[in-house]
N, C-alpha and C positions, 0 to 999 in steps of 0.2 A: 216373182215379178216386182214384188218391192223392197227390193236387198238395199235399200236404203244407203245408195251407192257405191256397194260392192260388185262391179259388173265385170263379166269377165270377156275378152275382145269378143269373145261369137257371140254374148247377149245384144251386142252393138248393132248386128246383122238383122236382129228380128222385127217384125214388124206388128203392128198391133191399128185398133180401131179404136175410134173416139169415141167409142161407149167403155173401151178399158182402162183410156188416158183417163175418161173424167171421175172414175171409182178413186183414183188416188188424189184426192183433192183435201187428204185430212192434214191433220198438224204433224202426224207421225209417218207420215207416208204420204208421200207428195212427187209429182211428176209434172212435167211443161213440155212445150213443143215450141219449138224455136226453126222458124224455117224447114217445117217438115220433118225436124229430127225432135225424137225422145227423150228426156231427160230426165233423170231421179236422182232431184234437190233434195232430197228425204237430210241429210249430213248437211248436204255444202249449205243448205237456207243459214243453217246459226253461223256461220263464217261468210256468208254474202256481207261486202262491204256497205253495201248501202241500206244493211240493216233488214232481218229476220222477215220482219213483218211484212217491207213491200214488194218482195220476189214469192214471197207466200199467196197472196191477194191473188196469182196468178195461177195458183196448182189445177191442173184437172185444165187449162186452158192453152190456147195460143198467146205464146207471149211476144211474138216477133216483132210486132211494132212497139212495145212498151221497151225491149232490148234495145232498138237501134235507139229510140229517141234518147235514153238515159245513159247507152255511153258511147262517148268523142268517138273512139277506137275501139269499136267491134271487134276487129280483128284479133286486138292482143288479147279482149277477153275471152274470145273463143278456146284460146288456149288453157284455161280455166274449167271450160266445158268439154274437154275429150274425156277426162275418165269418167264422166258421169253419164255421156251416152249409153245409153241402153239398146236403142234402134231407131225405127223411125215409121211415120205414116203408112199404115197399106196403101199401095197404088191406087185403091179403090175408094180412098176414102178423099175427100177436099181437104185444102189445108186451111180453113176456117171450121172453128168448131161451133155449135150451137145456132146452128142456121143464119150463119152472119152471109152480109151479101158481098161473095166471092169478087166481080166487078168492081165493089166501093173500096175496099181493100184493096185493091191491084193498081186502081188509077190514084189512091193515095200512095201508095209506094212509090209509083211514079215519079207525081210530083215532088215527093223526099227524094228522089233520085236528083230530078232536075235542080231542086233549090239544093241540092248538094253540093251539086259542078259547079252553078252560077255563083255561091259564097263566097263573100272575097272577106278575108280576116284581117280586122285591122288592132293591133293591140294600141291599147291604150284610149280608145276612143271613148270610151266608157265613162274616162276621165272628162273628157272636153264638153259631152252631154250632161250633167247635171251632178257627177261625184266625184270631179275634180281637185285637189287639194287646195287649188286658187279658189273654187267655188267655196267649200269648205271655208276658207278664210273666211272669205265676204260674209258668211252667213253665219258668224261666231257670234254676234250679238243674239241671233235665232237660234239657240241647241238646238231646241224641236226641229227646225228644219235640218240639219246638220244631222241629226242624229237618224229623221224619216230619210234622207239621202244616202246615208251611210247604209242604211236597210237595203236598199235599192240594189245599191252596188252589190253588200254580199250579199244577195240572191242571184247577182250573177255570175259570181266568182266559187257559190254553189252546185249552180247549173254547170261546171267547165265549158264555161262559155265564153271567156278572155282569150286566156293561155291557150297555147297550140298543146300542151303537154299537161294533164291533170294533177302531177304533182307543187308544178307551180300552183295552178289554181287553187290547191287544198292548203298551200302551203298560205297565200293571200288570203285564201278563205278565215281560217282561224284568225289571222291578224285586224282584218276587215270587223268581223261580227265578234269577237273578242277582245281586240284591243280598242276599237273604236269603239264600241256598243256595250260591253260588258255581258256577251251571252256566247251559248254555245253551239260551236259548229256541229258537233255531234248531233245536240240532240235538234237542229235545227234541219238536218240530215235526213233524218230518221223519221220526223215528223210530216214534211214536205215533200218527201219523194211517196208517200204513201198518195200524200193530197193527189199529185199530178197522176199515178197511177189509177187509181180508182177515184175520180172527184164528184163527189156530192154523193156517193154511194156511205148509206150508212155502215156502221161497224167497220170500214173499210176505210174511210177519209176523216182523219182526227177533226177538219175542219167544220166536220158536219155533228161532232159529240158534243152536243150542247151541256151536257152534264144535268138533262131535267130543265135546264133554265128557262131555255125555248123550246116551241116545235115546229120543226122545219117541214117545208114543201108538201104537199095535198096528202101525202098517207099517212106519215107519222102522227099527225095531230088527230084523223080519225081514229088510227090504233088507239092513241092514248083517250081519247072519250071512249072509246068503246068499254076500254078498262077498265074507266073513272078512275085514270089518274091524274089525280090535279096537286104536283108538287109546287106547281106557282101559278097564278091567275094569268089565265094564257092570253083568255080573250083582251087582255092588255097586254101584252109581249111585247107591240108598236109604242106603245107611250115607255112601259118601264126599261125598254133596251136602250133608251136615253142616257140612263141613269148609269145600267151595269155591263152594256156592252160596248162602247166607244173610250169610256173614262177609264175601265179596268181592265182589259185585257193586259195591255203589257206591263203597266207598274205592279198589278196583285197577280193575276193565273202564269201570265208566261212568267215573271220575276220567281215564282215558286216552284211552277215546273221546269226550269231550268236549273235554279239550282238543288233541287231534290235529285234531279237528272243526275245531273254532275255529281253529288255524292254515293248516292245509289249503287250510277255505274262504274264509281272509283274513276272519273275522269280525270288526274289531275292535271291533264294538259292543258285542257280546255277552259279546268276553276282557276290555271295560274294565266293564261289569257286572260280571263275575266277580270282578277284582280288587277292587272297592269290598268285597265279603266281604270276602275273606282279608284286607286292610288292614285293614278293622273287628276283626275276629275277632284279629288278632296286635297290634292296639294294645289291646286290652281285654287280653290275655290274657300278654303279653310281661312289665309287669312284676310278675305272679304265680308264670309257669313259666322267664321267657329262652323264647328261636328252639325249643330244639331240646324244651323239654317243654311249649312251644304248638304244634309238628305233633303230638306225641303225642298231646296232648288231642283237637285235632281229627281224628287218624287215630280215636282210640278212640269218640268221639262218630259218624264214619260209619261205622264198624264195627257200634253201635248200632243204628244210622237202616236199617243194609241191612238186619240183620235181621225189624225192623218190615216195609219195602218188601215184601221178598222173599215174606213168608210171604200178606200182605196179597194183592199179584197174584197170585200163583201158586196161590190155593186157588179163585180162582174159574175159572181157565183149565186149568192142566196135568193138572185129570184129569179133561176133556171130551176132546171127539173132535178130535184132532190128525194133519193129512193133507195131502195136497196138492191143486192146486184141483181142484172139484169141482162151479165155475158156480153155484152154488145163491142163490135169490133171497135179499135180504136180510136178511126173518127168518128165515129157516132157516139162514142161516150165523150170527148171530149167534145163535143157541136153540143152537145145537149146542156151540157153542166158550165155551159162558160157564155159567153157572151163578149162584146168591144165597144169600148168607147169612142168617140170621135178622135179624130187624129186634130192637133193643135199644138203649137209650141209647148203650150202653157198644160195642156193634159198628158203630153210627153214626158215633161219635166214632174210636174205632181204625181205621178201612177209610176214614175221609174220605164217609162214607154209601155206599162202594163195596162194600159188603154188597148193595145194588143194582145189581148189577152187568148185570143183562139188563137193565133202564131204562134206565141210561146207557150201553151200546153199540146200541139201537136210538135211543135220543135220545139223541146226545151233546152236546149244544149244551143242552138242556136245567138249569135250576140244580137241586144237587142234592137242595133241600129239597124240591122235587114229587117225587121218586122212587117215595114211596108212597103217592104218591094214584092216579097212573097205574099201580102195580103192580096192581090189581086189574082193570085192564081186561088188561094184559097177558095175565096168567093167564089170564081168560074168552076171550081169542081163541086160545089156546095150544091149549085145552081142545077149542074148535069145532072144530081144523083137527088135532089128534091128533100135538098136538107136542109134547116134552118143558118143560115148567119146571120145572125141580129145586131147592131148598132146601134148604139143608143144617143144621146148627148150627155154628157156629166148630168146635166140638171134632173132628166128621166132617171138615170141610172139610180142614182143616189133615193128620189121618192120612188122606185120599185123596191130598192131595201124597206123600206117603211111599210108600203104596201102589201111586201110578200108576206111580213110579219104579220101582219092585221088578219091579211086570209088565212093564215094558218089558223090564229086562233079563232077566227070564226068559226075556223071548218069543226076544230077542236071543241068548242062551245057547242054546236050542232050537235055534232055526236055525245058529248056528255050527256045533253038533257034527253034525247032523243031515240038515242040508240044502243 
C-alpha cells in the first residue's frame, strides 16, 4: 500500500479508510486525498514545484482545499496526479478527516465557487494601486518605500495572481523580487507557501521558527518554562523585539538565508537576478557615496523596508492563535491564525491591501483588488458557522504585536519559577 508511487491501474480502483490514509503520514511514505481520491506522494513530494516541504505538511490528510487555493489551474495539474492515484475514499467514510465539520467545509467551497464566477481579472491593476512604475518614480527619493512596494507586488505575482497563465507570473516573479529587490523567488516560494498552508502552526510555518529568540502564543512559552529553557530573557521579549525584530529581519536573517539558499541550492538563476540589483543599485549609487557609503545606503534603506515588513505581517498573525498541528479544516485554520485590518486608502496602500488578510489566506491566488468585495461574504459565512472574524484598526493591531509578546513571556516567566 505504500509503493511510493508505483501503482498499478487496479490499485487506483481500491478503496481504503481514514485510519489507513492517516498511517502514511511519514517522510518516506506519504499519502493525501484530494476530492475523495487517494494519492501516494511518497516520489512525486521531492519534484512538487512548490517545494517538498509544503505538500508534505499535508500527508495522512485532506488536502482539497489547500489544492484548489494554490493553483490558478486545477485542472492541468490534475494531470500530474493520475499516475499517483492509488484509489479513493470508502463510500462509508466522510470526506473530511479528523472530525472536521463536514457543513463548514461545504458552504466554504461554496463560496469559492461563487467568488470564482463572480472574479472579474483585470491585468495590470496592480500597477495603478500602489506598484506602479509612475509610483515607483514619485517615490525614488523614498527606496524604503519603493523597495516595501516592490515586496507587495512580488507577493503577488507569487501568488499567480496577475497573469491569466502562471508562466508569465513566474516569469515577472523572478524579475519583480530579483531584479527589483535583490532576493530570491525560489526561496521566497518555498518559504511562504508553507506559511499559507499551515499558518502559525509550529514546525510547520517558518514564520512561527523564532530560532529560541522568542516564544510565541500561550503553549510554547509554557513548554519552554516547564524545561527551564531560557536561551534569552523572555519575560522581556516585548521591550528587546524593538531592538532585534523590526531592524533585522531583512538586512541580517532574510539577507543570509537567502543567499545561503541560493548557493546551497546551486540557484544560479535566481543569484544572477539578484546581482542585476546590486549592480544597478552600486552603479547608480557609487559615484555619489564610493563602495563603502553605497552598502551604507543600502544597509540603511533595508533597515527601513524591515521595519515596514515586520510590523505589516506580524500584526495580522502573532497575536492569533499559535500552536502546533491540530488537523483543523481549512477555514478554520486559516480564521484562527489570521486576522484584518480596517479597510482605508492609506492601509491599502501600506499592507499591499494585506489589511485583508483572511481573503487572501483563504484565496491566495486571488488579485488583490477583489479582497473587498468578497469580504462580506466572508463574514456572513463566519457568522453562520460561529467563527471568529476579527478587525482591528492599525492602531490595536500593531499594540496587540507588543502585547502578544509580553503574555508570552509572562506565561513563560510563570512556568519557569513555578512549574
Amino acid at each position: 500500500m505504500g509503493g511510493g508511487g508505483q501503482q498499478t491501474e487496479s490499485s487506483g480502483s481500491a478503496v481504503y479508510t481514514w485510519e489507513e490514509v492517516q498511517k502514511h503520514c511519514h517522510r518516506s511514505d506519504q499519502w493525501l486525498v484530494i476530492d475523495r481520491k487517494v494519492y501516494n506522494i511518497t516520489q512525486w513530494a521531492k519534484r512538487h514545484p512548490g517545494g517538498i516541504r509544503v505538500i508534505s505538511h499535508f500527508a495522512g490528510e485532506d488536502a482539497t482545499d489547500a489544492f484548489v487555493a494554490f493553483h490558478p489551474d486545477p485542472n492541468f495539474v490534475r494531470k500530474f496526479l493520475k499516475p499517483l492515484l492509488i484509489g479513493e475514499l470508502a463510500p462509508t467514510e466522510p470526506s473530511q478527516d479528523h472530525g472536521k465539520n463536514a457543513v463548514m467545509v461545504q458552504d466554504f467551497q461554496a463560496l469559492r465557487d461563487r467568488v470564482e464566477k463572480e472574479e472579474a481579472l483585470a491585468l495590470g491593476l496592480l500597477w495603478v494601486w500602489g506598484t506602479s512604475w509612475s509610483l515607483t518614480l514619485l517615490c525614488s527619493l523614498m527606496l524604503a518605500t519603493s523597495q516595501s512596494q516592490a515586496g507587495w507586488l512580488q507577493h503577488d505575482y507569487g501568488h499567480l495572481s496577475v497573469c491569466k497563465t502562471s508562466s508569465w507570473n513566474h516569469v515577472l516573479h523572478k524579475f519583480v523580487i530579483g531584479h527589483l529587490k535583490g532576493a530570491s523567488a525560489n526561496w521566497w516560494n518555498h518559504r511562504h507557501f508553507q506559511h499559507h498552508a499551515k499558518p502559525n502552526v509550529f514546525s510547520k510555518d517558518p514564520d512561527v521558527n523564532s530560532l529560541h529568540v522568542f516564544v510565541l502564543g500561550d503553549k510554547q512559552p509554557v513548554e519552554y518554562g516547564i524545561k527551564k529553557l531560557k536561551y534569552m530573557p523572555y519575560h522581556h521579549q516585548h521591550q528587546y523585539f524593538f531592538l532585534i525584530g523590526p531592524p533585522l529581519v531583512i538586512p541580517v536573517f532574510f539577507t543570509i538565508q537567502i543567499f545561503q539558499t541560493m548557493f546551497s541550492q546551486r540557484n544560479w538563476v535566481d543569484l544572477a537576478w539578484a546581482m542585476t540589483f546590486y549592480l544597478r543599485f552600486f552603479c547608480c549609487y557609487y559615484p555619489f557615496f564610493g563602495f563603502f557609503g553605497s552598502v551604507a545606503l543600502i544597509s540603511f534603506v533595508r533597515f527601513l523596508e524591515s521595519h515596514w515588513f515586520v510590523w505589516v505581517t506580524q500584526m495580522n498573525h502573532l497575536p492569533m492563535e499559535i500552536d502546533h498541528e491540530r488537523h483543523q479544516d481549512w477555514l478554520t485554520m486559516q480564521l484562527s491564525a489570521t486576522c484584518n485590518i480596517e479597510q482605508s486608502t492609506f492601509n491599502d496602500w501600506f499592507s499591499g491591501h494585506l489589511n485583508f488578510q483572511i481573503e487572501h489566506h483563504l484565496f491566495p491566488t486571488m488579485p488583490r483588488h477583489n479582497y473587498h468585495m468578497v469580504a462580506p461574504l466572508v463574514r456572513a459565512l463566519c457568522e453562520k458557522h460561529g467563527l471568529p472574524y476579527q478587525v482591528k484598526t492599525l492602531q490595536k493591531a500593531i499594540i496587540d504585536v507588543v502585547g502578544s509578546l509580553k503574555k508570552s513571556g509572562d506565561l513563560w516567566l510563570d512556568a519557569y519559577l513555578h512549574k
